[in-house]
C-alpha positions in Angstrom: -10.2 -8.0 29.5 -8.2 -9.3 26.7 -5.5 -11.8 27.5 -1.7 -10.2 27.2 -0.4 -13.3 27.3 2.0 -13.3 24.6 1.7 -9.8 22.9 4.2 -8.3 21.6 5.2 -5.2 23.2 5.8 -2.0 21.2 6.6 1.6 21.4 6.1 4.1 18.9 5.8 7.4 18.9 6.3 11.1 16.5 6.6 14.7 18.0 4.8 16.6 15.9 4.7 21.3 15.1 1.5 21.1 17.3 0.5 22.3 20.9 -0.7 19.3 23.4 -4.2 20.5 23.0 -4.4 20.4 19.6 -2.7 16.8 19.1 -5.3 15.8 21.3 -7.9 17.2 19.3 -6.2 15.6 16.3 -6.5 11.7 18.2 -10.2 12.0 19.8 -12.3 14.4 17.3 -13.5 11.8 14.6 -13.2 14.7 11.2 -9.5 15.2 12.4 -8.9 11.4 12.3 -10.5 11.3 9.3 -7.5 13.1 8.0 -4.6 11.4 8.9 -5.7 7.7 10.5 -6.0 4.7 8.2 -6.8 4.8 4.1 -10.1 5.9 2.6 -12.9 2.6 1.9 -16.4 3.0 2.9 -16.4 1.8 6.7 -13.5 4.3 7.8 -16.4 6.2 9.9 -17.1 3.5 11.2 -14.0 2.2 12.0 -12.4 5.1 13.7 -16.3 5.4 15.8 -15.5 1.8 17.1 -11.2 1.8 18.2 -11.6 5.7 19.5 -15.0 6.2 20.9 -16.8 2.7 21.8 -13.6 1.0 22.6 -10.8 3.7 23.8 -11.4 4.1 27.5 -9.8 7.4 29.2 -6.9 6.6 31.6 -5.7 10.1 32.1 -5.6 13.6 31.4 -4.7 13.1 27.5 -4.4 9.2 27.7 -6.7 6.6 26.2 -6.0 2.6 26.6 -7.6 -0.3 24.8 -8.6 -3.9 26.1 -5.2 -5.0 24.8 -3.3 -3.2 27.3 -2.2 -0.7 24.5 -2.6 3.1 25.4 -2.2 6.4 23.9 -0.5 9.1 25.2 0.0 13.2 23.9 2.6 15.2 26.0 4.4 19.0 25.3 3.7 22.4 25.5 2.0 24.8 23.9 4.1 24.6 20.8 5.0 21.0 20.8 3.9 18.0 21.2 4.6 13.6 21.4 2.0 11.4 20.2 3.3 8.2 21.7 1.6 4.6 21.2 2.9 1.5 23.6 1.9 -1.7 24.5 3.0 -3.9 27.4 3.2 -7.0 26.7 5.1 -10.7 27.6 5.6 -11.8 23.8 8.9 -11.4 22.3 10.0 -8.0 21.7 12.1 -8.8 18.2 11.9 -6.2 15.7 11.7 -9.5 13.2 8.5 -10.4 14.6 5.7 -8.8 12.5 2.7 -7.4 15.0 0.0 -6.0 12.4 -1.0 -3.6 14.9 2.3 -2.2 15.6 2.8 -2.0 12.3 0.2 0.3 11.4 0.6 2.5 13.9 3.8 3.4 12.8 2.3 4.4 9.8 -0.4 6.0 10.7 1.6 8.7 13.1 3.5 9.3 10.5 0.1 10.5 8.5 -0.2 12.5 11.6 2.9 14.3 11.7 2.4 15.2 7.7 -0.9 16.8 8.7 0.3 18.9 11.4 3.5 19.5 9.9 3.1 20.3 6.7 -0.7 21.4 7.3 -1.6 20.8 3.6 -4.7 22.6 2.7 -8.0 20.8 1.8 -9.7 17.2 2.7 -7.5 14.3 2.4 -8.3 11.6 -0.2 -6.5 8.3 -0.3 -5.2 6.3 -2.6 -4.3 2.1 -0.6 -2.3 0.0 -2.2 -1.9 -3.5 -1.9 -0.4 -6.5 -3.3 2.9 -9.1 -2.9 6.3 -7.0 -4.0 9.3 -6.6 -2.6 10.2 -3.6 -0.4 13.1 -2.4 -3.2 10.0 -2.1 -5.5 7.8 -0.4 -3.7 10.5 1.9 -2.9 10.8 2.6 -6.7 7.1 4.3 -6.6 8.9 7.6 -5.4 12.4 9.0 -6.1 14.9 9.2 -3.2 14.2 10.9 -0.2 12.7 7.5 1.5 12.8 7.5 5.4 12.2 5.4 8.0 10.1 4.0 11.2 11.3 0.8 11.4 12.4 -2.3 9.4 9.0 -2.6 7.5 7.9 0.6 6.9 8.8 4.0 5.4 7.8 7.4 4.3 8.4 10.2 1.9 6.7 12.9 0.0 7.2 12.9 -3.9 6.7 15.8 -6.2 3.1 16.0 -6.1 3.3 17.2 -2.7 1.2 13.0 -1.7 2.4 11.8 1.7 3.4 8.3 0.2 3.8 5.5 3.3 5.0 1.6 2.4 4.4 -0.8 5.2 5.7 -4.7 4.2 4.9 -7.7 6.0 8.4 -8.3 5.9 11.3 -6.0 6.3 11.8 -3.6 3.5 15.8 -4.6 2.6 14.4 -8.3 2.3 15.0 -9.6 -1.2 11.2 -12.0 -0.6 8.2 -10.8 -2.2 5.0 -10.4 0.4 2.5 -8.9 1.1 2.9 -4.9 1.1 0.8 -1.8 1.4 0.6 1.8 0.0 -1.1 4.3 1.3 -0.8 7.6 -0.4 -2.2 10.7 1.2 -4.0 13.5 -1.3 -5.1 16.9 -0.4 -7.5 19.2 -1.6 -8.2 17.2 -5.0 -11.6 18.2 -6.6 -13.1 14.4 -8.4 -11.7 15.0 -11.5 -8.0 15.4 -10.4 -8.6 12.7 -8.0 -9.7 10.3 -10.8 -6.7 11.1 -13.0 -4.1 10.2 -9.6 -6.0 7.0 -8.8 -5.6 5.9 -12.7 -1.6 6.8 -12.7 -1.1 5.3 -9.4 -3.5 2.3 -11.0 -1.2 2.2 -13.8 2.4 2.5 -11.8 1.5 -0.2 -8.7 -0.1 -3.3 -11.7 3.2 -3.8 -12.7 5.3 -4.1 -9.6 2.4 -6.2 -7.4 0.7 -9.3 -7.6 -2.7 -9.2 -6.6 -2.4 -5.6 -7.1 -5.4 -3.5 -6.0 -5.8 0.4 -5.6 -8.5 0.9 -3.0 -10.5 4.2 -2.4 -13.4 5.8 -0.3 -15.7 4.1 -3.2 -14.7 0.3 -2.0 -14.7 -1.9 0.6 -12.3 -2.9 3.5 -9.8 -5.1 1.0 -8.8 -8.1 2.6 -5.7 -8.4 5.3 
């Protein structure tokens, strides 16, 4: 049993244009996670085998929990549902304290709201971003429409119809360069269209990041 001692305690959490049944589906059945949790690199499988099969244990009707005392929870009806992540914890609870694993939770519901939202048709295929910018320029990747889950990360969908998600180790508004990362969420791309979005997002994220690196299903984990 891991120690809690000190954990920050969080508690995220999307509704999402699904029933209960199938938001379940979408958090246990390792394709459907394929399509919404994380970014594309060659151990994904592998990953999502180890946090929601070897390591999730099942607490409840429609409830898994993790050695850290963190759980996952899917409530509604038939129509609707809440996907809701938490951790207890006895660390402070400070919105400027940066938890990596709240952090991507946040961002990864919000994958899983565009995919039962918007439903967009065809595999997804990721495009993960990384490097040290500020949150003003990563904001600059896509128009307007920006929204947000919290101080560090944000959302929006740009004309290409790509979930785009920035997650800073810092806050967003702060005007300190660090380490940030893109994930940008494709649909239904054959290679060759893939290949040409990877080479414009390539060519749009050098500029604005040291260390920049585009990551996809062809590479390994990039370093944290």
């Amino acid at each position: 049993m891991t120690d809690q001692h000190g954990l920050k305690p969080y508690d995220v959490d999307v509704t999402v244009d699904a029933g209960r049944d199938e938001a379940w589906e979408a958090v246990t059945q390792p394709a459907v996670l394929h399509q919404w949790f994380g970014w594309d690199y060659d151990g994904l499988d592998a990953e999502i085998r180890q946090i929601f099969v070897d390591e999730a244990t099942l607490l409840a009707p429609e409830r898994m929990g993790w050695a850290d005392g963190s759980y996952l929870e899917v409530s509604g009806d038939d129509d609707r549902a809440r996907v809701r992540v938490a951790r207890e914890g006895t660390g402070p609870s400070s919105p400027d304290r940066y938890d990596a694993i709240e952090e991507g939770w946040r961002a990864f519901l919000l994958q899983l709201r565009y995919l039962l939202n918007a439903r967009p048709p065809g595999l997804r295929r990721t495009l993960y971003l990384t490097g040290e910018t500020t949150g003003w320029q990563a904001l600059s990747l896509a128009e307007g429409g920006w929204e947000r889950s919290g101080p560090r990360v944000a959302w929006t969908v740009n004309t290409d119809g790509h979930l785009i998600v920035v997650a800073g180790r810092v806050p967003l508004d702060d005007a300190n360069a660090a380490r940030t990362e893109v994930t940008v969420s494709t649909f239904g791309l054959d290679d060759a269209a893939f290949e040409v979005r990877r080479e414009e997002w390539t060519k749009r994220w050098a500029p604005l990041a040291a260390n920049a690196e585009v990551t996809t299903a062809a590479d390994p984990s990039p370093d944290n």
